[in-house]
N, C-alpha and C positions, 0 to 999 in steps of 0.2 A: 341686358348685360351692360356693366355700367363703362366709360371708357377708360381703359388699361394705359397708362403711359409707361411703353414698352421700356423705353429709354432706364428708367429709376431698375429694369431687372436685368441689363443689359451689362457686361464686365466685361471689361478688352481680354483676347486670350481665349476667351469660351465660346468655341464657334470661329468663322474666320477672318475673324479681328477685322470685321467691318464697320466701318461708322454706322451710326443710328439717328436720323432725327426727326424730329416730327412735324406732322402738319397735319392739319382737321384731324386730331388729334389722336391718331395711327403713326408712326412712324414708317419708312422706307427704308432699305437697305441700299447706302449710296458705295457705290465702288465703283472703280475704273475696268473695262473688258480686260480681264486678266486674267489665269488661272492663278491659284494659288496651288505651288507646287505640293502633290500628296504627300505628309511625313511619311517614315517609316511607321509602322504600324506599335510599337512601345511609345510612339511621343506625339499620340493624334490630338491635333485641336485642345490640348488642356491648359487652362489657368497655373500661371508660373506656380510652379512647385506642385502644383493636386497630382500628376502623376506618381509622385513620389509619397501620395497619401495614405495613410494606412488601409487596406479595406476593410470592405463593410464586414463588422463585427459579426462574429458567429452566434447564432441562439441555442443555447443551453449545449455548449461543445460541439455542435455541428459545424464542418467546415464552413467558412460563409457562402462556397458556391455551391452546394447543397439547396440553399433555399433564393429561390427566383435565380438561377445560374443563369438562363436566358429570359427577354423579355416576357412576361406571364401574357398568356394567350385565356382568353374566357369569352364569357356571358355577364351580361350587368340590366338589370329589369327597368333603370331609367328611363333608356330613348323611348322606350313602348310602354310600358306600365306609369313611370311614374311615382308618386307614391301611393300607390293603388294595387302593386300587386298581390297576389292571392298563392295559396301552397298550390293549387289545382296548378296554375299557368307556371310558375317556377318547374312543375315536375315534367310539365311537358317540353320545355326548353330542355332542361336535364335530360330526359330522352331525346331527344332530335341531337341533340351534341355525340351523347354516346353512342347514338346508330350511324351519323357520317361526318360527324368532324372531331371524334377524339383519336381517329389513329394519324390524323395531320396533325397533333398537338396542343389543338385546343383542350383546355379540362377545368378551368373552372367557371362556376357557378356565383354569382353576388345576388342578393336579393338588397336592395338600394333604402332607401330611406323610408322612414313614417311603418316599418313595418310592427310596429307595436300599436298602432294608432286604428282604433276598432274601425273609424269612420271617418278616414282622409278626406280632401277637396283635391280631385282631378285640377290641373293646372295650376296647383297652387298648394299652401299650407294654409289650415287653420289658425283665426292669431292667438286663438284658448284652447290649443286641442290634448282632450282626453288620452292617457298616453296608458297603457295596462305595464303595471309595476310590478316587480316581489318586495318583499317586507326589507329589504334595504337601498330601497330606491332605484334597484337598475331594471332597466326594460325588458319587456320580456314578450313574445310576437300574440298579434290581436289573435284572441283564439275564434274570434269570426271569419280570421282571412286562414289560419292558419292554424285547424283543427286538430294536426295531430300533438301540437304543445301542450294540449288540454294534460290534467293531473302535475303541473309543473315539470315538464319535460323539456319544453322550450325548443328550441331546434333540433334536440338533437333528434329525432323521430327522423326529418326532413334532410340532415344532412348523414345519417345513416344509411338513407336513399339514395342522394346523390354519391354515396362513398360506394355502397353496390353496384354501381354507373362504372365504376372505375374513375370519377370524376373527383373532383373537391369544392368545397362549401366554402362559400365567403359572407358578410355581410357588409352594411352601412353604418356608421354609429358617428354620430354628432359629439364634436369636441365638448367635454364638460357637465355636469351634472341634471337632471331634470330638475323642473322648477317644482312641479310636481312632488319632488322628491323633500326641497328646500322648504314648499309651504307644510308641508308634513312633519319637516325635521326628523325623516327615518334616520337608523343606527347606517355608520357605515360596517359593514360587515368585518371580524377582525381587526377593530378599532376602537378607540372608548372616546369615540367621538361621533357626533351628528351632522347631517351632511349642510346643516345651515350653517355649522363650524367653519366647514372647508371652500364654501361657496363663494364664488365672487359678482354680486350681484351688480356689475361694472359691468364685468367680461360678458357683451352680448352680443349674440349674429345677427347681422343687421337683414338677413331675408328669412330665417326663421327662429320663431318665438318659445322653443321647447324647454331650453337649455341655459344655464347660467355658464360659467369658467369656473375650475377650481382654481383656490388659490394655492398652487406647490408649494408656498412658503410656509404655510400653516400646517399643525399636524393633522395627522389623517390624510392629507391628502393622496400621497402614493398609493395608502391601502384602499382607498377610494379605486383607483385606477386598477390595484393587485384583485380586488373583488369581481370588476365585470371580464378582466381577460379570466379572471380565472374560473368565470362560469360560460364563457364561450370555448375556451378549452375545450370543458366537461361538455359539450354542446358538440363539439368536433370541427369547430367552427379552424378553417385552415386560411383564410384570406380578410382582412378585415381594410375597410374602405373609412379614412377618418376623413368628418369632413368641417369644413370652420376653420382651419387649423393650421393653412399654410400660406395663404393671404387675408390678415397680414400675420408673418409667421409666430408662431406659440409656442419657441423653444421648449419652455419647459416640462407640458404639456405634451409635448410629441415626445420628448426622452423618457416622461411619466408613463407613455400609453409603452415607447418598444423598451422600459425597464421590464413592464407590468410581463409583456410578452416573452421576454427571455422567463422572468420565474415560472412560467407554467410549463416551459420544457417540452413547449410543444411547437414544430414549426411553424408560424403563420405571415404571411406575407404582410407587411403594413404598406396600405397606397394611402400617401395625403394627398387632402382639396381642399378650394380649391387654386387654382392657377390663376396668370402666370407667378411660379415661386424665382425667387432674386438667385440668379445664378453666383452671386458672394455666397451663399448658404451652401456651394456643393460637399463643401467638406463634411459641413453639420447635420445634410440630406443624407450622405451615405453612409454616415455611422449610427444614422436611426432609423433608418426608413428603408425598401425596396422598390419604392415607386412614391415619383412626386410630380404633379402635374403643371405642365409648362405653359397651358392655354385657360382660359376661361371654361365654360361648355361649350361643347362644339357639336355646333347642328349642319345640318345637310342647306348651306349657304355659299355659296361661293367665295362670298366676303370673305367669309370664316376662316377658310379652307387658305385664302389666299395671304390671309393675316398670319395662318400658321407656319408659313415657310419663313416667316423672320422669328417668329417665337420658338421652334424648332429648332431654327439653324443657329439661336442664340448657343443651345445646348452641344450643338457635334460635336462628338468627339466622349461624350462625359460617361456615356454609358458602360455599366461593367458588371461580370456578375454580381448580382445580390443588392443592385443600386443601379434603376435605369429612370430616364428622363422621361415623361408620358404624356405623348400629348392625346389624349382624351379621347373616349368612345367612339365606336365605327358606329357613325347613324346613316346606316345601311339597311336594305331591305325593308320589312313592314316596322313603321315608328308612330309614335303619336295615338298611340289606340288611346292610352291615359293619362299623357303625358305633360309637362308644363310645357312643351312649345309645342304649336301647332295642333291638327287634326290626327284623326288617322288616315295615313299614306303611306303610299310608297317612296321612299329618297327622294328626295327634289334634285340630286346630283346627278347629272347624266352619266350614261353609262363609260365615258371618257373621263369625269373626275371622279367616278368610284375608283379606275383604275389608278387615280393621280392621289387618293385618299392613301390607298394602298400603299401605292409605290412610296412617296413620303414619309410613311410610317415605318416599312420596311428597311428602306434605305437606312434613318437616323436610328434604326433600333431601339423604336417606342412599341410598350406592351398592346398588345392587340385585345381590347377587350370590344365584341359584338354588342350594339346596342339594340338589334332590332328582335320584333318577335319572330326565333330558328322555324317553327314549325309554319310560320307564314313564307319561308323562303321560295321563292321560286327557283329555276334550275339556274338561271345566270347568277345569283344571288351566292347559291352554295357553292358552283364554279370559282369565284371570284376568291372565297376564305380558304379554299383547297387546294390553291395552285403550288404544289410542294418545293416549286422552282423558286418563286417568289418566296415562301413562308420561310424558306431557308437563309434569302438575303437578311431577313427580321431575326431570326434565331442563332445564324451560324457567322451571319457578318461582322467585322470589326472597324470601330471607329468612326461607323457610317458620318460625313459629312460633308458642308456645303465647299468648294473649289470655286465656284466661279457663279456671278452675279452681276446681270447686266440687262438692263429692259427688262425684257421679259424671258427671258430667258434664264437657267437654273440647270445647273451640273450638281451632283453627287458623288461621292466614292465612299465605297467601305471596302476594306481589305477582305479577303478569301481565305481562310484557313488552308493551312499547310503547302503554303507557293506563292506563285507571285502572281497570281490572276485578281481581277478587282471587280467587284460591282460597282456598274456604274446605273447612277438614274438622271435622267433628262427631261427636264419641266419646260411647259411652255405656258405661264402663267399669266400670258397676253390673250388681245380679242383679235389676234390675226395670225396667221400660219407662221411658222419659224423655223429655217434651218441653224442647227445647231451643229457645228464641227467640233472635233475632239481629236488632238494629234497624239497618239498612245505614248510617244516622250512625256508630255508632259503629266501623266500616270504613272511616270517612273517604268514603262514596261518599252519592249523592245517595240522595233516599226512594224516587224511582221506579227500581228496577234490574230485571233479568234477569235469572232464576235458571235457570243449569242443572246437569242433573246428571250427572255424569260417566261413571260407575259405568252407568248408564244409556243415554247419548249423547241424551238427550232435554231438547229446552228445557220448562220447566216454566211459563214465559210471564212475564209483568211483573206482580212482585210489589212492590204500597205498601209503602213503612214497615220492611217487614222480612220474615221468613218464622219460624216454629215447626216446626221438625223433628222427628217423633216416631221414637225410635230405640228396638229392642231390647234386652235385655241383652248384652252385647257388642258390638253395631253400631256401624257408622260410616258414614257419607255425604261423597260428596267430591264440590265443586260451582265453578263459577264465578257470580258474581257482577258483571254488567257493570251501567255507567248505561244507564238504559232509552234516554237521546235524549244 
């Protein structure tokens, strides 16, 4: 991972208007032991004037909170596969989701990168790799790995499956054209143009070699784009994962991809990669996109994990239906079977920062996608994605964001629909124990409240004045907070 200088995606306003600066070349979050008092719940944490932004545009007359209303909860084949997965292992994630984790709200399904690629490299990409095309240059899935596409059917066999699930179907696709495609010079489809026309053989991913940029300025371009949504469509394909595309960002090329997706009049989720994307861009993120990611890739590291409460907290507040901030994959449970990092194992995150993975993610109301392999889960594993208490701070919370930062210590709040009760979460992102106090004034709620806790599903009874959390190294606690009367 290369280093990120968080500072250049950081905008005063977004998040709680904390200083940034950096050293060995991470930044820190400097503030004074303060809280910052919680807004009302219409004017959380937003960049002057984005509350007052339009939202995110609707696809093909759907209201826009129809599509991704709350953070998309799923499965993603990366953390574990790689780009090596196979239709056999996709169908068996697909089942283990629909037998115990689609009535908590999980439902979808991504099958990740290189899945067109008959003969991937485990840990890595090919730097010539053979890619299976149709006759106008768009990809189409290796029918080695994924046999029911055979007779040109393409996914839709597979995501016909996952739809009998009660589930939905997503994929990976890399910003811009095959090369493939370019030394070929196929037709673009619905266009009286070739795709060596439209190519920009400039525009490259500096970690994979498959793909050129279109040039939007050129014609053909958009039908270029109108061609592959409109055979994932026809595929049933409901979630598509762009990646290249959002550092550094490719305006026009991301409004190419969600034009392409409104003409097909079918709902599909668009997630850009990868991260961290510039928090100036929230406006430009929410009228194209339903998921943009805030981190790099995020692996089972602590570093990672501890980098991400400034890269998260840049965002509090921004999340809404149909346009949420993501910070990246739960690599959780079994990872690394095929994957670019590591072996295969279990988490390297103890079982106190699984619950600090969670809580963070929940609190800011970033999308939950599973990276590990479901059918390898063990019992604490599936415990942890099922806890409805918690999954509801992630789905039904509002505003979730940072209040107060100081050492090592880390407060959260997200508003509670319909009252004045609040999620709170409490980080202890230090290598020594912390108590952490919290006077419910300055939550905006009365002295006598009701503290429960989540994690738990136990109420801890009505607490005066306030409560002192004492937290582990790494720990986190995720709680509600109601008036007692």
């Amino acid at each position: 991972m290369a280093n990120i200088n968080i500072a250049r995606i950081y905008v005063k306003g977004v998040g709680g208007g904390q200083a940034v600066r950096r050293r060995s070349g991470w930044p820190e979050l400097q503030s004074s032991p303060m809280r910052i008092p919680f807004a009302p719940l219409a004017v959380v944490a937003l960049a002057a004037g984005a509350a007052q932004s339009p939202a995110a545009p609707p696809q093909a007359g759907r209201p826009a909170a129809a599509l991704a209303s709350t953070p998309p909860m799923g499965w993603n084949s990366w953390d574990c596969y790689g780009t090596s997965v196979t239709e056999e292992q996709v169908k068996a994630n697909a089942g283990y989701m629909a037998k115990n984790l689609l009535s908590h709200g999980w439902q979808y399904i991504v099958v990740d990168i290189q899945w067109s690629e008959p003969h991937p490299r485990a840990g890595g990409y090919n730097p010539e790799a053979h890619l299976e095309m149709d006759a106008y240059g768009r990809l189409v899935p290796a029918l080695n790995r994924f046999p029911s596409a055979a007779d040109g059917k393409g996914f839709q066999p597979l995501a016909a499956y996952v739809h009998s699930l009660g589930l939905k179907f997503g994929i990976h696709i890399m910003r811009g054209i095959p090369r493939q495609a370019v030394a070929a010079n196929t037709p673009v489809e619905g266009a009286a143009v070739r795709a060596a026309d439209i190519a920009n053989r400039y525009s490259l991913c500096p970690w994979n070699h498959d793909m050129y940029g279109v040039d939007m300025s050129r014609p053909g371009a958009q039908a270029y784009y109108d061609s592959i949504l409109r055979l994932y469509a026809g595929w049933g394909v409901d979630f598509i994962k762009a990646d290249d595309i959002l550092r550094p960002i490719h305006r026009d090329e991301i409004a190419a991809i969600h034009n392409a997706i409104l003409k097909t009049a079918r709902p599909i989720v668009l997630s850009l990669s990868p991260g961290p994307a510039r928090a100036e861009d929230l406006d430009f993120l929410r009228q194209n996109a339903n998921m943009w990611r805030v981190s790099d890739d995020f692996w089972d590291e602590w570093r990672l994990l501890h980098d991400n409460f400034t890269l998260v907290g840049i965002w509090g507040g921004a999340g809404r239906p149909g346009a949420w901030p993501d910070a990246d994959m739960l690599p959780l449970g079994r990872i690394g079977i095929l994957a670019e990092r590591g072996t295969d194992r279990r988490s390297r995150f103890t079982p106190a920062e699984q619950r600090t993975v969670l809580s963070l993610w929940s609190i800011a109301q970033s999308p939950l996608i599973f990276g590990g392999d479901l059918p390898s889960n063990d019992d604490a594993t599936t415990a942890l994605i099922t806890n409805d208490e918690v999954l509801a701070v992630d789905q039904k919370g509002i505003g979730g964001r940072e209040i107060f930062s100081s050492g090592s210590q880390r407060i959260w709040v997200a508003g509670v629909p319909g009252g004045r009760a609040r999620y709170v979460g409490v980080f202890n992102v230090g290598e020594r124990d912390q108590d952490i106090k919290i006077q419910w004034p300055e939550l905006g709620l009365p002295d006598a409240c009701i503290l429960r806790d989540l994690w738990d599903r136990k109420d801890l009874g009505e607490m005066p004045g306030g409560y002192t959390f004492h937290l582990a190294p790494h720990a986190s606690g995720l709680y509600r907070v109601a008036p007692a009367h």
